[in-house]
C-alpha positions in Angstrom: 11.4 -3.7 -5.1 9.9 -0.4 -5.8 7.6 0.8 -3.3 5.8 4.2 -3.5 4.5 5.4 0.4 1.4 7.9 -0.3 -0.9 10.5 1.8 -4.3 10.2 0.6 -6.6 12.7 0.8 -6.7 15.8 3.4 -4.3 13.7 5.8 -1.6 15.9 6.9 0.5 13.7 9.3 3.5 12.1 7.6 5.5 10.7 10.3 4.6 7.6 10.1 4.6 7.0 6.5 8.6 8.5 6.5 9.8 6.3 9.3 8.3 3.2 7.0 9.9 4.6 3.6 13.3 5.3 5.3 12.6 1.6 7.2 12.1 -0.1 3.5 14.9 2.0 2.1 17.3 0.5 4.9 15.6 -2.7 4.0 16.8 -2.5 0.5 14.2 -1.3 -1.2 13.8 1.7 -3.7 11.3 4.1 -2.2 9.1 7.2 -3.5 7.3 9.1 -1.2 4.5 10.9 -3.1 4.3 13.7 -0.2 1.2 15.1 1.7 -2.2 15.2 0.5 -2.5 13.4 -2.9 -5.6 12.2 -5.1 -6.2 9.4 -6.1 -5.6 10.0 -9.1 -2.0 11.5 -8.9 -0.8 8.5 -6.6 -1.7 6.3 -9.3 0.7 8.5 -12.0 3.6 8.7 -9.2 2.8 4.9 -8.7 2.9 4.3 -12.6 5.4 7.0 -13.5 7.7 5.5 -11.0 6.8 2.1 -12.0 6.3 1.4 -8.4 5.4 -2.9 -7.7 4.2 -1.8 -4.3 1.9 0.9 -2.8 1.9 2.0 0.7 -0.8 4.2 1.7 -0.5 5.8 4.9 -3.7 6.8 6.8 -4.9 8.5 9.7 -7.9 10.9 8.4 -10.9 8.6 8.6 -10.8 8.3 4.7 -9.6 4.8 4.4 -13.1 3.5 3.8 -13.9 5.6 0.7 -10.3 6.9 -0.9 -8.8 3.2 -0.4 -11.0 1.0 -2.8 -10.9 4.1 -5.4 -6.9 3.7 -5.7 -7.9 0.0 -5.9 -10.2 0.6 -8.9 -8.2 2.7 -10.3 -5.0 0.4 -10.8 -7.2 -2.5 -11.9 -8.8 0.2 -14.3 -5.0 0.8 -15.1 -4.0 -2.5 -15.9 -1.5 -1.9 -12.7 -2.6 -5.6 -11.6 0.5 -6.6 -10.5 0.8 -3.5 -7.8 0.4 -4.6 -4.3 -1.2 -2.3 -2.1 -0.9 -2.2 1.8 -2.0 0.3 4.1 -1.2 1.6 7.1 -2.6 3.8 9.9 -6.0 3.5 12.7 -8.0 1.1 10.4 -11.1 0.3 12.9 -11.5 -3.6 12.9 -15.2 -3.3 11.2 -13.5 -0.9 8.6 -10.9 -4.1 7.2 -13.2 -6.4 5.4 -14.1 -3.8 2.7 -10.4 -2.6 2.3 -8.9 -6.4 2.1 -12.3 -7.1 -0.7 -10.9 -4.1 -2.5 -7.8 -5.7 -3.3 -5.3 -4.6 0.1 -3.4 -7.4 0.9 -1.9 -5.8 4.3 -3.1 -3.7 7.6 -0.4 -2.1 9.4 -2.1 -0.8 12.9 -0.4 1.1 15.8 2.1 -0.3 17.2 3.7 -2.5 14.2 7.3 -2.9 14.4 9.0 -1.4 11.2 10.3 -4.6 10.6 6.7 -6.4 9.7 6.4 -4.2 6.7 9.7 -5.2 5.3 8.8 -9.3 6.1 5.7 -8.7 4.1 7.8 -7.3 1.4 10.0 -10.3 1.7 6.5 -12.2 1.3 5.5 -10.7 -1.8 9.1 -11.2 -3.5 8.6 -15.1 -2.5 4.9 -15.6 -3.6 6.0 -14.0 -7.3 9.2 -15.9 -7.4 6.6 -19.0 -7.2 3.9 -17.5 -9.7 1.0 -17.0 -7.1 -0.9 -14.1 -7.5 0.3 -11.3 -5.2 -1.1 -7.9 -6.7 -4.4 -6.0 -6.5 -5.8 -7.1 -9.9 -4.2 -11.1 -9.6 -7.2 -12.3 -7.9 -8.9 -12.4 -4.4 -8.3 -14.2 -1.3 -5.0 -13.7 -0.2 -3.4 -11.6 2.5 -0.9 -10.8 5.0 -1.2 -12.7 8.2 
């Protein structure tokens, strides 16, 4: 699978979204990290460009609850349905609701063993193999764990 990792917004610390990349690279997946502070906008070319099936958005900056459901928006308003967008980072628990209505079907906390990521990758392979809906545009309701 495809997977482009992102840094929204002013968020300058990468570490964790390149240990996860090179983690789904080992995993065998193709992987595009977009580099530090990106729009919303541009992650949604590099995610198109690269024709990227999953989008990773790493965040620590405390603008998960406004620059998350734009890039949500924006691949619906795409026609990018079919991407699947997790997240990762300090997501406060009252903060989750609104990110998983906007179309995030995974929170990665602190603490998450690199291998999680790669089983929910495993996930979304299985689920599409079967036809159920997977991506952020394919309908509401379901989610990782």
């Amino acid at each position: 699978m495809r997977v482009v990792i992102a840094k929204a917004g002013l968020d300058g610390h990468d570490r964790g979204a390149k240990i996860i990349a090179r983690a789904m690279r080992d995993g065998g997946h193709e992987v595009i990290y977009t580099g530090l502070r990106r729009t919303p906008e541009q992650i949604i070319g590099i995610t198109r460009d690269e024709d990227g099936l999953a989008l990773g958005i790493s965040t620590l900056s405390g603008a998960h609850s406004r620059l998350i459901p734009v890039i949500c928006d924006l691949l619906r308003n795409e026609g990018m349905h079919e991407v699947v967008v997790f997240i990762g980072g300090i997501i406060p628990d009252p903060d989750r609701a609104i990110l998983y209505n906007s179309g995030v079907r995974a929170i990665f906390g602190p603490g998450t063993s690199v291998d999680e990521p790669i089983r929910f990758l495993e996930e979304i392979e299985n689920r599409r193999k079967q036809g159920l809906p997977v991506g952020v545009g394919e309908g509401e309701g379901w989610r990782w764990q």
